[in-house]
C-alpha positions in Angstrom: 76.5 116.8 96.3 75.3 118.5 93.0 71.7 118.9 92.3 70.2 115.7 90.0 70.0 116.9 86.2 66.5 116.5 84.8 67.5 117.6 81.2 70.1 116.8 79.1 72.6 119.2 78.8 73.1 118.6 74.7 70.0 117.7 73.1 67.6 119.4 75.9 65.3 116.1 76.5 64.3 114.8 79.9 66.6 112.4 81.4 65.7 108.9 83.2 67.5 108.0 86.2 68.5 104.3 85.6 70.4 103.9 88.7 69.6 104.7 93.0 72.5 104.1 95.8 72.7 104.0 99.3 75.5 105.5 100.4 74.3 104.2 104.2 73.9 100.1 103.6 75.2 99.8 100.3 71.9 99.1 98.5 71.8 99.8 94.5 68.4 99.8 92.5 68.8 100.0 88.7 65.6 100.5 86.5 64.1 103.5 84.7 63.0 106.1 87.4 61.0 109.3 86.2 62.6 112.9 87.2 60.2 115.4 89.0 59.0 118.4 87.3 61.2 120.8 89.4 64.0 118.7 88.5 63.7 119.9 85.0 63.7 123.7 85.7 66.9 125.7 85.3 68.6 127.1 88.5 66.9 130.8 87.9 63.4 128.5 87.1 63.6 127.3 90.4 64.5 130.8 92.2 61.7 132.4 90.7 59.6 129.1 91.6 60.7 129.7 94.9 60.3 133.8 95.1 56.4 133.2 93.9 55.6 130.4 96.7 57.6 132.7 99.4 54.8 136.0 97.9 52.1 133.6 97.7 51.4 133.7 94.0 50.8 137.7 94.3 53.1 139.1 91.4 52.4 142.3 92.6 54.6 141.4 96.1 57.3 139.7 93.4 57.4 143.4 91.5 58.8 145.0 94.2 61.4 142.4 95.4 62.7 141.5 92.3 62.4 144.9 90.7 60.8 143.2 87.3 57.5 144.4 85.9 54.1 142.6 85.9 55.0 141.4 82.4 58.0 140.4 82.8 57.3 138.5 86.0 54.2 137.0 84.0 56.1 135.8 80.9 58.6 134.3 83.1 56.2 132.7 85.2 54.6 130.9 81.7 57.8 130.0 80.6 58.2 128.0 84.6 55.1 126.7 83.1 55.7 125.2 80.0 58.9 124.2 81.8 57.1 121.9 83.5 55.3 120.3 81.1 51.9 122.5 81.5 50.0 124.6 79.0 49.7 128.2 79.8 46.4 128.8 81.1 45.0 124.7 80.7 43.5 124.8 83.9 41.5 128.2 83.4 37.5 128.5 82.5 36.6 130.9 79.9 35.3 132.8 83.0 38.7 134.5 83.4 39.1 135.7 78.9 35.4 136.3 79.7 36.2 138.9 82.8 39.3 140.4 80.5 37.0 141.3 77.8 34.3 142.8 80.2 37.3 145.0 81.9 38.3 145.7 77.9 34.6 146.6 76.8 34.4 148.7 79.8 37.8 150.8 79.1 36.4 151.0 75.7 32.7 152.5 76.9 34.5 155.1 79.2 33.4 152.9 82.2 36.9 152.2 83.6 40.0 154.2 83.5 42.7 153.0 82.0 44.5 153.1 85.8 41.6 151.1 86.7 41.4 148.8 83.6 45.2 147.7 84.4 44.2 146.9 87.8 41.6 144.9 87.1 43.4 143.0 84.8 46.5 142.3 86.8 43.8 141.3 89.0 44.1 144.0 92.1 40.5 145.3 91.8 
């Protein structure tokens, strides 16, 4: 069976599932039925959706098995966002822009090295 389709393939809009059948008793339910969020992400979406759950969120663990940088593992994992039909960074505080400038103020004051500052804000300090 091939995977359910949660965008259309020519205009790029989320699809509605209007029709459910049993294959067991025959059964057929017709209506307008929502797709999932994971149903809307592309085939390599959902493998890197998968990779990051397997490595627990660290993207440092996803470096080294998918041989990408932090950055590009971080702008693919905002485009899985917005994929999804999330803002980039909606859920965070201003504790964590507040925590990048402190690591950037300190770089700046000769209080961190830039090894250090990098660390810090790929969050492994």
């Amino acid at each position: 069976m091939h995977p359910i389709l949660g965008t259309c393939p020519v205009c790029g809009e989320t699809l509605a599932v209007t029709r459910l059948h049993c294959r067991n008793c025959d059964t057929t339910i017709e209506g307008r039925f929502a797709v999932g969020a994971f149903d809307r992400l592309s085939p390599e979406q959902l493998a890197f959706a998968e990779t990051f759950i397997r490595c627990e969120g660290k993207l440092n663990r996803m470096e080294k098995e998918l041989n990408l940088s932090y950055p590009t593992l971080r702008a693919r994992l905002n485009d899985l966002i917005r994929s999804m039909g999330y803002e980039v960074g909606q859920e965070e505080s201003g504790t964590a822009e507040d925590e990048r400038r402190r690591i950037l103020d300190d770089l700046a004051a000769g209080r961190l090295t830039s090894e250090a500052a990098v660390k810090a804000l790929q969050g492994n300090a």
